[in-house]
C-alpha positions as CSV (number, residue, x, y, z in Angstrom):
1,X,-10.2,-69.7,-41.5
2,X,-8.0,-67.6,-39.0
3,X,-8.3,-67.6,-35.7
4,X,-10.4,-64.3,-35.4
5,X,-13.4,-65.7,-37.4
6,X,-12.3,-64.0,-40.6
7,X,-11.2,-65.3,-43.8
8,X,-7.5,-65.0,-45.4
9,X,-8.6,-62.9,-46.9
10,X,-10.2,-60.2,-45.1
11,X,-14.2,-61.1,-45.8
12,X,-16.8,-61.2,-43.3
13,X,-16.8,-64.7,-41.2
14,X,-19.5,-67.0,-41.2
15,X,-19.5,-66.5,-37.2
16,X,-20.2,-62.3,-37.4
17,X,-23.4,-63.0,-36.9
18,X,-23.3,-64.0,-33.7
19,X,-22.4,-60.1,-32.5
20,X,-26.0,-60.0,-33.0
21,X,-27.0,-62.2,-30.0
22,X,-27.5,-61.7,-27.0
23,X,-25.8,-64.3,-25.4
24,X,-22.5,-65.5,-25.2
25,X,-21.1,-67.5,-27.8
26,X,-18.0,-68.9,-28.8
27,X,-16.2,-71.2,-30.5
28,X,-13.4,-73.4,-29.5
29,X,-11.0,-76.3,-30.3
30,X,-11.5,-79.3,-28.6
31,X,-8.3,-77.8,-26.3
32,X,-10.0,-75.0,-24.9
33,X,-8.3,-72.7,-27.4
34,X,-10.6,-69.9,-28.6
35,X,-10.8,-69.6,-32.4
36,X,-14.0,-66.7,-32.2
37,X,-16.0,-64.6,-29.4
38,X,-19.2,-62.6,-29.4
39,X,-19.1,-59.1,-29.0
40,X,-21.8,-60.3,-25.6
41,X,-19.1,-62.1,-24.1
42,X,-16.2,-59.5,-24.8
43,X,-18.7,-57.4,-22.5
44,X,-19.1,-59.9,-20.0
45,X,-15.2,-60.4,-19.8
46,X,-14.7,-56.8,-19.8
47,X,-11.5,-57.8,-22.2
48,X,-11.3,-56.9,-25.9
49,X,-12.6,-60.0,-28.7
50,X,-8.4,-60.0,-29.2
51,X,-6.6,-60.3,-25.6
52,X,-9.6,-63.3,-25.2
53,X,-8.1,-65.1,-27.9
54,X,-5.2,-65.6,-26.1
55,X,-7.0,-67.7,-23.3
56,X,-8.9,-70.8,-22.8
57,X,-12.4,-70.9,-22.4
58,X,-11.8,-73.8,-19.6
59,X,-9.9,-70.8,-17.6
60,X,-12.8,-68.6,-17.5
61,X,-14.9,-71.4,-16.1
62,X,-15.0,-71.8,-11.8
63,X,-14.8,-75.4,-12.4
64,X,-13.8,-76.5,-16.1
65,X,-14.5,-79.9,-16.2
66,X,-17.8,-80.4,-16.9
67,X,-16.9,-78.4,-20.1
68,X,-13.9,-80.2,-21.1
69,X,-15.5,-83.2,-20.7
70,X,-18.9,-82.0,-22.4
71,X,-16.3,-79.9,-25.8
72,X,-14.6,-83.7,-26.2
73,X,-17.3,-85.9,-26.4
74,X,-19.2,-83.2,-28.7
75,X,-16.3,-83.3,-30.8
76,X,-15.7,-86.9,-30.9
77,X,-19.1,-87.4,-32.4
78,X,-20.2,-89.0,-29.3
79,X,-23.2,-86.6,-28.4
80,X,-24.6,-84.0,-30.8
81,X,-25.4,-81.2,-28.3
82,X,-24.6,-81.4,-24.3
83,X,-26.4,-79.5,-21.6
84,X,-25.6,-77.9,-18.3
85,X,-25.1,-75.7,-15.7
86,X,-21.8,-73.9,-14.9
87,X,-20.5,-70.5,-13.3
88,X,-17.8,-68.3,-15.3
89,X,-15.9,-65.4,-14.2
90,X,-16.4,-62.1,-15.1
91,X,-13.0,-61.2,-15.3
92,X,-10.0,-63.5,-14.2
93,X,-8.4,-61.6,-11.8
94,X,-11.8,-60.6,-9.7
95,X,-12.5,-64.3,-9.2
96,X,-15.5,-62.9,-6.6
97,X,-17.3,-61.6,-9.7
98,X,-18.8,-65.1,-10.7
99,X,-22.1,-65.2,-13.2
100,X,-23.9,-68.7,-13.3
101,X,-24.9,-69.7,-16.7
102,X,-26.8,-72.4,-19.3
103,X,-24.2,-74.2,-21.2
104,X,-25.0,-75.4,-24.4
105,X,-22.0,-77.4,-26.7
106,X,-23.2,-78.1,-30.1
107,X,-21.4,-79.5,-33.2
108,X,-20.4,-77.3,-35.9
109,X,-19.7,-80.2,-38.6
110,X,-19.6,-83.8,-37.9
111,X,-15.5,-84.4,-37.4
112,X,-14.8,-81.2,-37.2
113,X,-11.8,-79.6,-34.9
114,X,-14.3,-76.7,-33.8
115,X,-17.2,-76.9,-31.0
116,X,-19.7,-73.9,-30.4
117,X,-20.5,-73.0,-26.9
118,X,-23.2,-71.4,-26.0
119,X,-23.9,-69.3,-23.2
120,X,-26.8,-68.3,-21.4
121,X,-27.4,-66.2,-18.3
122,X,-29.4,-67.9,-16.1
123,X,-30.1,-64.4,-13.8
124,X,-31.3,-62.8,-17.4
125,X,-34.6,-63.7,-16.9
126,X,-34.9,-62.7,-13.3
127,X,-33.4,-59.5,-14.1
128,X,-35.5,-58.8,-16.6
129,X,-38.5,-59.9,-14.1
130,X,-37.3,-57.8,-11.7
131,X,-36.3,-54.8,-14.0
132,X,-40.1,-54.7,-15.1
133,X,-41.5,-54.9,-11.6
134,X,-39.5,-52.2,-10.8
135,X,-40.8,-50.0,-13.9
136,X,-44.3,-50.9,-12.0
137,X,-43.4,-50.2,-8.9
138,X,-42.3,-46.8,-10.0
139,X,-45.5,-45.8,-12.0
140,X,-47.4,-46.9,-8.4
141,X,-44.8,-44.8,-6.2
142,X,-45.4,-41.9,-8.2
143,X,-49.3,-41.7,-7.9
144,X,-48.8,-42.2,-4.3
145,X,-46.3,-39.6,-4.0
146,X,-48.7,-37.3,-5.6
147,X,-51.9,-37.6,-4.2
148,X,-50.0,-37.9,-0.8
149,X,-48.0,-34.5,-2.0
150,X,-51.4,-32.8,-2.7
151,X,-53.1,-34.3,0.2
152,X,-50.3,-32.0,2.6
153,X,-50.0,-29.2,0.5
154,X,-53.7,-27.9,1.1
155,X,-53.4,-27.8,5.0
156,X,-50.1,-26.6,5.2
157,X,-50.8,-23.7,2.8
158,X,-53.9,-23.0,5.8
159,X,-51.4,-23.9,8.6
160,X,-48.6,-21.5,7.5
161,X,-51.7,-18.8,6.9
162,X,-52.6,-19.5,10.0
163,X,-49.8,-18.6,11.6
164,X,-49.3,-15.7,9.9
165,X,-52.1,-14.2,10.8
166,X,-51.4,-14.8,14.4
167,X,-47.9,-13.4,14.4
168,X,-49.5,-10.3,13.1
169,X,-51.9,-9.9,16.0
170,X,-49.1,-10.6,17.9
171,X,-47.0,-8.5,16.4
172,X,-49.5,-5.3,17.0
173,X,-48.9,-2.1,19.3
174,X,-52.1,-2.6,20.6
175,X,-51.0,-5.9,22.2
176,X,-48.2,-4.1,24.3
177,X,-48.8,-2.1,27.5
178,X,-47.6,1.4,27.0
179,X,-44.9,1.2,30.3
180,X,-44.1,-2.5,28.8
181,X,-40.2,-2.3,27.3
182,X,-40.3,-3.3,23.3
183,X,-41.0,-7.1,22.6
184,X,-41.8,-7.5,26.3
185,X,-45.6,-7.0,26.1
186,X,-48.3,-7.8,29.5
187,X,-51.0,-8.9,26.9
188,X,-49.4,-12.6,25.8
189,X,-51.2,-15.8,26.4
190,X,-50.7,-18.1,29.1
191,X,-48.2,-16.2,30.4
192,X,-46.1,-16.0,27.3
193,X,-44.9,-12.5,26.1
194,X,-45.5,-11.5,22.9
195,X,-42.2,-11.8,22.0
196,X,-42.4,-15.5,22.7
197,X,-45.5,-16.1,21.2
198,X,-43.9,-14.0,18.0
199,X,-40.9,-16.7,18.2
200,X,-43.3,-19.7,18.5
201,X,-45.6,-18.6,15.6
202,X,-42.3,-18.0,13.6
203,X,-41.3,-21.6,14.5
204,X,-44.8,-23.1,12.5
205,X,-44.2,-20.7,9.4
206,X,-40.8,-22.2,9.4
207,X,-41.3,-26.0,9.5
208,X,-44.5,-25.1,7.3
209,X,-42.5,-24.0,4.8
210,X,-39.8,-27.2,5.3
211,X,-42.3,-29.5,4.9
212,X,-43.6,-26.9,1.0
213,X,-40.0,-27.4,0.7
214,X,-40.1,-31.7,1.0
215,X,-43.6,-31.8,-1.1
216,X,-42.1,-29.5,-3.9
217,X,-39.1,-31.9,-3.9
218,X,-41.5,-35.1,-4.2
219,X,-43.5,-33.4,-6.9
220,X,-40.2,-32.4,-8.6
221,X,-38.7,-35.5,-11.2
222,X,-42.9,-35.9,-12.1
223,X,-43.1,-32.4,-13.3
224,X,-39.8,-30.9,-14.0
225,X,-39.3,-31.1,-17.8
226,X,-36.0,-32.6,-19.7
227,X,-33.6,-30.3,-20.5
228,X,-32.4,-32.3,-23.3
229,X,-28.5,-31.7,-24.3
230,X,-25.8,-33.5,-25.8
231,X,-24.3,-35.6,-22.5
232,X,-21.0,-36.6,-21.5
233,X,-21.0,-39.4,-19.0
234,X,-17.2,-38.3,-17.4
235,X,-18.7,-34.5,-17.1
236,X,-21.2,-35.6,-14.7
237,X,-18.7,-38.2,-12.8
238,X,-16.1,-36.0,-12.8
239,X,-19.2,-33.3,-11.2
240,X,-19.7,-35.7,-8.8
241,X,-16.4,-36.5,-8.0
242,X,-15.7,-33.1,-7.2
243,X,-19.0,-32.1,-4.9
244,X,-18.3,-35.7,-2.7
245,X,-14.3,-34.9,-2.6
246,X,-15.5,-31.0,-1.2
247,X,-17.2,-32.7,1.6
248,X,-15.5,-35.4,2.4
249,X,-12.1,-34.2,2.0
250,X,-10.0,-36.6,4.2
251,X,-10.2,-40.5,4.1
252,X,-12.4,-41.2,1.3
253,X,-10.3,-42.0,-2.2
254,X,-12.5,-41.4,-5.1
255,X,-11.2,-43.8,-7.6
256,X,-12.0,-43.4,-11.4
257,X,-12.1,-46.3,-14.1
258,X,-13.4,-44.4,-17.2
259,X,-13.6,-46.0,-20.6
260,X,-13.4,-43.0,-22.3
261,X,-14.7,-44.7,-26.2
262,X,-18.3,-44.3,-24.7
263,X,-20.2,-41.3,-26.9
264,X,-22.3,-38.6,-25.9
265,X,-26.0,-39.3,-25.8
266,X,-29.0,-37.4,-25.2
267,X,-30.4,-36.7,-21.6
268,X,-30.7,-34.0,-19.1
269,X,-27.1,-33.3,-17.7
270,X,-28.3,-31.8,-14.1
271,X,-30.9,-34.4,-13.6
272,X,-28.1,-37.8,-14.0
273,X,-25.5,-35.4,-12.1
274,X,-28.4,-35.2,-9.6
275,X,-29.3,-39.3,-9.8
276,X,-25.1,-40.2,-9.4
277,X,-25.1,-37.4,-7.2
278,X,-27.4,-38.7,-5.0
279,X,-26.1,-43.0,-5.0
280,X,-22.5,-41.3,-4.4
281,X,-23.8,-39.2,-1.4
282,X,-25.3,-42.5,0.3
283,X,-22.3,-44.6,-0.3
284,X,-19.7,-42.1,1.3
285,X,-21.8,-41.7,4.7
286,X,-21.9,-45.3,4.7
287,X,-18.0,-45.3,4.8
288,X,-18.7,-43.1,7.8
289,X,-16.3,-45.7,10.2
290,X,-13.4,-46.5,7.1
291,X,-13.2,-42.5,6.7
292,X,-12.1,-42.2,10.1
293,X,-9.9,-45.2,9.5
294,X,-8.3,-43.7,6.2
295,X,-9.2,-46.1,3.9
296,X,-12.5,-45.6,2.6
297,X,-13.2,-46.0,-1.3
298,X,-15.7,-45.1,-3.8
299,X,-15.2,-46.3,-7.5
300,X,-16.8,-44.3,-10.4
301,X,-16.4,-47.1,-13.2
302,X,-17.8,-46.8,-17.0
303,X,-18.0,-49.2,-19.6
304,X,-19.9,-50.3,-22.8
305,X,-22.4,-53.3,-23.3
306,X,-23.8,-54.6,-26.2
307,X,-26.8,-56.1,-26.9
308,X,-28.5,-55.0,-23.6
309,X,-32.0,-55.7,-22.5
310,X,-33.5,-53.0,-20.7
311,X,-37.2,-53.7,-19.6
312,X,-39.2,-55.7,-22.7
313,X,-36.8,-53.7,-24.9
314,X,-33.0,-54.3,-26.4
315,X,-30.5,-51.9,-27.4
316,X,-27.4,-52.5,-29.3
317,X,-24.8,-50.8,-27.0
318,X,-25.9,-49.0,-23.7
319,X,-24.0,-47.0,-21.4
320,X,-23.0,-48.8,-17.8
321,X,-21.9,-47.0,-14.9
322,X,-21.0,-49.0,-11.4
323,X,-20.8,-46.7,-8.6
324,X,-18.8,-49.2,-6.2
325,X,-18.2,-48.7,-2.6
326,X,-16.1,-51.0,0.4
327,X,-18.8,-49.9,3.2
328,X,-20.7,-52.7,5.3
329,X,-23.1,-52.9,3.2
330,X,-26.8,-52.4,2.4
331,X,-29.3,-53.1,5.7
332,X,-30.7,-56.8,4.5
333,X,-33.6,-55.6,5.6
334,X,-34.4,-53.0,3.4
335,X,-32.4,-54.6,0.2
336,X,-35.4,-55.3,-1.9
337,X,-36.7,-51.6,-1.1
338,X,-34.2,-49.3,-1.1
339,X,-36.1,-47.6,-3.8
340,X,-39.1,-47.0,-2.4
341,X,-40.0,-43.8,-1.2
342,X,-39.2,-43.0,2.9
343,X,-37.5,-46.2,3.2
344,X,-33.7,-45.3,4.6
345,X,-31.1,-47.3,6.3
346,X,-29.9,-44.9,7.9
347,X,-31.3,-42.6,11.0
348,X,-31.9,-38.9,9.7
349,X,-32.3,-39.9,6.2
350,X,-35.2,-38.8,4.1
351,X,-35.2,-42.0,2.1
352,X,-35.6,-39.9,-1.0
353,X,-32.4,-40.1,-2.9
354,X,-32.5,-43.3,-4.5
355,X,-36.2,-43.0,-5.6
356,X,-35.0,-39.6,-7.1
357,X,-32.0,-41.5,-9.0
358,X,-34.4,-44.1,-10.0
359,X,-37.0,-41.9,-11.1
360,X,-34.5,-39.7,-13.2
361,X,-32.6,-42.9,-14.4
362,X,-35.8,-44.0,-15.6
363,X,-36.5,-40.9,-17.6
364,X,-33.6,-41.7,-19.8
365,X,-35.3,-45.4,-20.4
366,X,-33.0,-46.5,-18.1
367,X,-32.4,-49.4,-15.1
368,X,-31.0,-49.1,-11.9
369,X,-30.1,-51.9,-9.8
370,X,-27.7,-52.8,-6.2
371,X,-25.9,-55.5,-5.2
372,X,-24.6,-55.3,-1.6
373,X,-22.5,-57.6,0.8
374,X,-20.3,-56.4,3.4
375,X,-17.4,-54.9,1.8
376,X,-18.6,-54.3,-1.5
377,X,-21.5,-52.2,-2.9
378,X,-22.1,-51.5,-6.5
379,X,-25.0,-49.7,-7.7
380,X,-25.2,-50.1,-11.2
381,X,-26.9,-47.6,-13.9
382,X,-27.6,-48.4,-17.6
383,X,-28.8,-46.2,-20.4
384,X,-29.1,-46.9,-23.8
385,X,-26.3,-45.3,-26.5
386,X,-27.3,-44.2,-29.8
C-alpha cells in the first residue's frame, strides 16, 4: 500500500472511509511518519492530505510524548488500544492556535508496522451545547424584540400625532399678534414664542420618528424576506472591505486570506454583506487606539471544512469565514452576551449589530461564534456548501 492510502494500483484504499468521519483520524508508523489522513484533519491543519504527509504526527502534538510512548507500545502488541488526553496545533507555525483533544491509538493488525490514531475534539460537544443554546436564545430574543417593538410603536405613533397637532396650532396666524414680526408671536406658552414652541414640537416629531426608525430596524431580519441568489463569499468580503477601507482610510490594513476553491451557494447577498458588515464595523472601532498608532489590522480569512456540525445537524463541506482583529479585546464582561440584543461594549453603541449578524447568519442555517483575548479577536461564521 502507498503512502497515500491507495493501492499500486490506483483503487480506492481501505482507509477512504474515514473522509466520512467526523473526527480526526490517521494512521501512522510506529515513527511518527504519516502513511494516511482524514479529510477532518486536513481541515483542522489547514494544510492539504499531501504537504501533511511530509510531517510527523508527534510534531503536530504540544507535547509528543505521551503519543510516542502510547503508538510504540500499541505497536509492540503490548496494549490493544491506549487512551488520553493531549493538545495539537492547528497549524505549526501559529503554535497559539492549540485544540485539546481525546486520543485514541488502536491496532490495525496484530504485528503490524501501522497504528491508527484517533482524534476527538474534546470542545465538540460544548460547542455544539453552546451552538444550540444559542439557536434558543435567538428564537427568545426575537419574541422579545417583537412584543417590545409593538409595545413602542403604538405610543409613539400617538406621541408624534401628538405633536403634530400641536405644531399646527402653533403654527396658526391666529396665534400671532398682528404688530408681532413673523415667527415672533405674543401668544406662546410660558413665555416661549411660537417660534420656539414650533422648534420644540419639531424636536418630538424628530426623535419620534428615530425611535420608528430603531423599532423598524428591530422588526427588520424577522420580517424581511430572502432574496435568494447565487452567492459569492469574496463579493461580499471584498463589499466589505471596501465600505470599512472608505471610512477608515488611514491606519487600518485590511488583510485578505481568500481560499478561492470555495463555490457559490445560496443565500441573500445584502443580508451576509449586512451580517460581515456589521462584525467588521465593531472590530475596526475597537482598533480605535492602533489606528492612531498605524498598525491596526483586520483579517478577512475563508476556508473550507468538512464534515461540519452545525446545531443537531452535519454537513459535508461548509463555508468558514474568520473575521480576525489585533484590538484589546472583547469586554469579559459581556463575552458570553455579546449577542444579545442592547448589550454593547462600547459607549454610544446600539448593541444591535451582532444580534443582526446572528440573526441573518442564522437564516442561512448558519453559526456564529467569538473568541477574544487581548490582541486577537476572531469572530468566526459557518454556513453550509452544497
Amino acid at each position: 500500500m502507498s503512502g497515500l492510502g491507495v493501492t499500486p494500483r490506483g483503487e480506492p484504499s481501505r482507509y477512504d472511509a474515514f473522509d466520512l468521519l467526523a473526527t480526526m483520524v490517521t494512521v501512522v508508523q510506529p515513527d511518527g511518519a504519516l502513511l494516511f489522513v482524514n479529510a477532518m484533519f486536513e481541515n483542522v491543519a489547514g494544510l492539504s492530505r499531501r504537504t501533511l504527509m511530509r510531517s510527523s504526527l508527534f510534531e503536530w502534538f504540544v507535547d509528543g510524548s505521551q503519543l510516542r510512548e502510547t503508538i510504540t507500545a500499541v505497536a509492540r502488541n503490548e496494549i490493544a488500544t491506549g487512551r488520553f488526553d493531549g493538545v495539537i496545533r492547528r497549524a505549526p507555525v501559529a503554535s497559539h492556535e492549540h485544540l485539546p483533544v481525546h486520543v485514541i491509538v488502536t491496532q490495525i493488525d496484530p504485528g503490524a508496522e501501522r497504528v491508527l490514531v484517533e482524534m476527538l475534539e474534546i470542545e465538540q460537544q460544548t460547542r455544539q451545547d453552546r451552538e444550540e443554546r444559542a439557536l434558543g436564545q435567538v428564537q427568545a430574543n426575537k419574541e422579545l424584540i417583537r412584543n417590545l417593538a409593538h409595545e413602542i410603536k403604538n405610543p409613539l405613533g400617538g406621541i408624534r400625532g401628538a405633536a403634530q397637532l400641536l405644531a399646527m396650532e402653533v403654527g396658526h396666524p391666529q396665534g400671532r399678534r398682528s404688530d408681532d414680526p413673523p415667527g415672533r408671536g405674543g401668544a406662546g406658552i410660558g413665555g416661549l414664542s411660537p417660534r420656539e414652541l414650533t422648534e420644540y414640537t419639531q424636536v418630538i416629531i424628530h426623535e419620534a420618528d428615530r425611535l420608528q426608525a430603531l423599532v423598524d430596524r428591530l422588526l427588520a431580519p424577522h420580517r424581511k424576506p430572502h432574496v435568494v441568489s447565487d452567492v459569492n463569499i469574496h463579493e461580499v468580503c471584498e463589499r466589505v472591505r471596501s465600505l470599512i477601507l472608505a471610512e477608515f482610510p488611514r491606519g487600518l490594513a485590511v488583510l485578505r486570506d481568500y481560499d478561492i476553491s470555495i463555490p457559490d451557494f445560496r443565500g441573500d447577498r445584502e443580508q451576509l454583506i449586512q451580517a460581515v458588515l456589521n462584525i467588521a464595523h465593531n472590530a475596526a472601532q475597537a482598533l480605535t487606539d492602533r489606528i492612531a498608532a498605524g498598525d491596526a489590522q483586520l483579517t478577512l480569512r475563508t476556508r473550507v471544512t468538512r464534515q461540519a456540525t452545525i446545531g443537531k445537524r452535519r454537513y459535508r463541506l461548509a463555508l468558514e469565514l474568520h473575521i480576525e482583529d489585533n484590538g484589546p479585546g472583547v469586554p469579559e464582561d459581556i463575552r458570553d452576551r455579546i449577542f444579545y440584543p442592547l448589550v454593547s461594549g462600547r459607549d454610544g453603541g446600539s448593541g444591535l449589530g451582532l444580534t443582526l449578524a446572528q440573526t441573518f447568519v442564522q437564516q442561512h442555517q448558519g453559526t456564529i461564534e467569538c473568541d477574544s483575548e487581548p490582541g486577537r479577536t476572531v469572530f468566526r461564521i459557518v454556513i453550509p456548501l452544497p
